[in-house]
N, C-alpha and C positions, 0 to 999 in steps of 0.2 A: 710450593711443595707441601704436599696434604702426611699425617702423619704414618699413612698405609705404605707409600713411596719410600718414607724416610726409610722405614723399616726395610722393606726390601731391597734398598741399594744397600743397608749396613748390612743387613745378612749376607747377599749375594756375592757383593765384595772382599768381605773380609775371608768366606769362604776358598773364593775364587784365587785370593790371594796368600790365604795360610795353605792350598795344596796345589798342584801343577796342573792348574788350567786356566790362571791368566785373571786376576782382579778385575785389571782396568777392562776387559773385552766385555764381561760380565755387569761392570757396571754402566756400559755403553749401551750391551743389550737392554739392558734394564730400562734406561733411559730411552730410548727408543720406542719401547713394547709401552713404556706408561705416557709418551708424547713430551717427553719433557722440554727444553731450550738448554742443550750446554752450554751458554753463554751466560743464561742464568747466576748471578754472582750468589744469591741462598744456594742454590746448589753446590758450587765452584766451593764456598765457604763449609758447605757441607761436606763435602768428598774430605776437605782438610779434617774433619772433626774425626771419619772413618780412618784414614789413616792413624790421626792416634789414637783410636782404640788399638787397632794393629798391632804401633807401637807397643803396646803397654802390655799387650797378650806375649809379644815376643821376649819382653823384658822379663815377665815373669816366667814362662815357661824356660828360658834359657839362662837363668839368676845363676843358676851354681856357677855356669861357665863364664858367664858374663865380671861376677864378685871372681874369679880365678883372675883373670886377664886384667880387672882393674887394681889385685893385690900385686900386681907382679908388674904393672907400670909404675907403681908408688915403690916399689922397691928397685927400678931401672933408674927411675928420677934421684931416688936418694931420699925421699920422705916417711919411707919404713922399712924396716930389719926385714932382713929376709926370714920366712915364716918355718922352710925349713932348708935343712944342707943335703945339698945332693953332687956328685961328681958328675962333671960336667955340665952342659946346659940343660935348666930344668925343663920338660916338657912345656909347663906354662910361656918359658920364655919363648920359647921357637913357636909356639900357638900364635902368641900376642905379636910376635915378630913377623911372622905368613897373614895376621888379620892386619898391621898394619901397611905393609905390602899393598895388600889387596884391596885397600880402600881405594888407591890409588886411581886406578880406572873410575872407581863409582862418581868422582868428580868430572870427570867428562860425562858420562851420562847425564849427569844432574844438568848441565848446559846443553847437550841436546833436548831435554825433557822440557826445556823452556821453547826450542824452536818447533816441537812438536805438539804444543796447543793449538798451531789452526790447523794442522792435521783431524787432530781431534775431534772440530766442531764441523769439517767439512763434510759435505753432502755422501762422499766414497769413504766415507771414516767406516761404515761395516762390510764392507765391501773386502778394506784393507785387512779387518781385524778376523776376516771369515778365513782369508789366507794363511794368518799368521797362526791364529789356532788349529788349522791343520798341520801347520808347518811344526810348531811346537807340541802338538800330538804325535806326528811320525817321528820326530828328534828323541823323544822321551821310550817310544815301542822300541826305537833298534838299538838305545841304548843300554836298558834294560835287559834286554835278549843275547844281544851282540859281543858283550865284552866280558872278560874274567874280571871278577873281583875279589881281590886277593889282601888288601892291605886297609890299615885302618889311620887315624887321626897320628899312630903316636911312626908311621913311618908314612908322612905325609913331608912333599919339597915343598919347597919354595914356589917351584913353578907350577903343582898343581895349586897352590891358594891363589897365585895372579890368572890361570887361566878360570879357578872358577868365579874368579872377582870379572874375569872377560865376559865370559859367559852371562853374568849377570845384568853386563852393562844393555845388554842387546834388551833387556823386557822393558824397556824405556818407550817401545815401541807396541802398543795396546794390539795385545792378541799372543805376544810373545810373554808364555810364561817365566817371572822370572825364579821360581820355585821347582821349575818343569827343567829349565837351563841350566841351573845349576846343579841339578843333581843329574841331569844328563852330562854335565861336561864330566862330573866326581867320577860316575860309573866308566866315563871312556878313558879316564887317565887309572883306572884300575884300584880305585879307593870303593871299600862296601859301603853299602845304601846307608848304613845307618851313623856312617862317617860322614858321607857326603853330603848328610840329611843336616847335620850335627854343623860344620862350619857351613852351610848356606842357612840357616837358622841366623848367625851370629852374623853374616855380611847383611841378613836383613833388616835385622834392625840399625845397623850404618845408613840401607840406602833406605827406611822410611820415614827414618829422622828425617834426610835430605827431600825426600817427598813430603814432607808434612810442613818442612817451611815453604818449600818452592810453591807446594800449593794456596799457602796462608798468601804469598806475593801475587800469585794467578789472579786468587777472588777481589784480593785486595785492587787490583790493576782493575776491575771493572766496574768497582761502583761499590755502594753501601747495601752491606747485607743485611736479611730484616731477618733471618732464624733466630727462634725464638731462646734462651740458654736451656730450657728444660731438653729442649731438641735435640740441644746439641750433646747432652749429656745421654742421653737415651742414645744418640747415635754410637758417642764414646763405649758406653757401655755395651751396648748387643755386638758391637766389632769388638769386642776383647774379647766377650767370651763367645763369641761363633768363633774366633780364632785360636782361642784356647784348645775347643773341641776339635776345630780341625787341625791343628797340631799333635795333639794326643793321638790320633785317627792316622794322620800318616806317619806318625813315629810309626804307630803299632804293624802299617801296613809296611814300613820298609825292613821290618824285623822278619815277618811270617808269610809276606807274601810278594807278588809280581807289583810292578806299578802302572804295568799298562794298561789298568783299568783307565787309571785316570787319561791315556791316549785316546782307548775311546768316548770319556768325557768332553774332551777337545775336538774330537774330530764333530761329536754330535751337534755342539754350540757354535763351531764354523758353520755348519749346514742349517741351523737355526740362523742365524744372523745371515745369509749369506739368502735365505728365504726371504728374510724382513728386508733385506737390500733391495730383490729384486720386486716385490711387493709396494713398494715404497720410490722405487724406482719412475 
């Protein structure tokens, strides 16, 4: 893996995966377009390293809420005073209550995301993901379009936090956004954009934690990796903050304007990949 690659899988990815058009598809394209070997364990070791940059961009960008939900577990456990009094259940609790809910699901994805690596390396892997990016481009246009949205975080059930934790289980499958899914599922249960923006933020850093080990276990299962550590710090780094920017970028875009730009983002990379399939074919 030469250092032009490294770069452009950390860019493309972290991009791909901080707004609704699918990381993993993105970084398969990429893979592809530069000849690489997905089986490749420097790679395999690599992609772990872009996930925690990911990680670390979500951690910071979503601190306030993340430091809310962890002061309000330490005062559920009983290891600190409650910070302040309120009648009834405080917001924070019922948040913290709907995220732990919601994790729920992302534990079975994590186990299909294991039986889905030789998906990944096989010959129809863009074949699959030309599909799925259009499938998760048309989910994202008529949801956006299609539905009222009337309500925010502080009149959100139960059963929208498990259905957008559903929702998110499905991008386990390369080409389905999982950024694209969840805020398509918020918009058709009737929560505004920048609600729905706001808790698939915080389920994502649950499930890239769980992507960041499961992948550390992938490279590991195939051999000894030779990336170099400056590599891997370069890769850490440029996925933080390409994820930063693309988070900042769709807040701003689910405040002031439509999202189905990014549909036809998706539709365009299905037809890109979906060229490279037949090319390659």
């Amino acid at each position: 893996m030469t250092l032009l690659q490294a770069i452009v899988l950390a860019l493309l990815t972290a991009l791909g995966a901080c707004l609704p058009v699918s990381g993993a598809a993105h970084w398969k394209i990429a893979e592809k377009l530069m000849g690489m070997n997905a089986a490749d364990p420097d790679l395999q070791f690599y992609k772990a390293m872009v996930y925690l940059g990911i990680l670390l961009a979500l951690l910071v960008f979503y601190r306030r809420q993340v430091l809310s939900l962890v002061r309000e577990a330490l005062v559920l456990t009983g290891l600190s005073r409650p910070y302040r009094r309120s009648r009834g259940v405080p917001p924070e609790r019922r948040e913290l209550i709907f995220f732990l809910f919601a994790l729920v699901p992302l534990f079975f994805a994590l186990i299909v995301r294991q039986t889905l690596f030789k998906l990944d390396q096989s010959d129809n892997a863009l074949a699959v993901i030309a599909v799925l990016l259009a499938l998760s481009g048309t989910v994202l246009f008529f949801a956006d379009r299609g539905f009222r949205r009337t309500r925010d975080l502080s009149q959100m059930t139960l059963q929208d936090a498990v259905m957008l934790s559903v929702g998110q289980t499905f991008s386990v499958f390369p080409g389905l956004s999982r950024c694209g899914l969840t805020l398509s599922v918020g918009l058709m249960m009737g929560l505004d954009r920048s609600s729905a923006l706001e808790f698939s933020g915080l389920l994502a850093i649950a499930a890239y934690l769980g992507a960041f080990v499961v992948q550390l276990l992938q490279a590991g299962s195939l051999g000894a990796h030779s990336v170099s550590a400056w590599v891997c710090v370069m890769g850490v780094a440029l996925s933080c903050l390409a994820s930063l920017g693309a988070l900042r970028f769709l807040t701003a875009m689910a405040r002031r304007h439509r999202l189905t730009v990014f549909s036809y983002w998706s539709w365009g990379a299905g037809i890109f990949a979906l060229v490279l399939f037949l090319m390659s074919a």
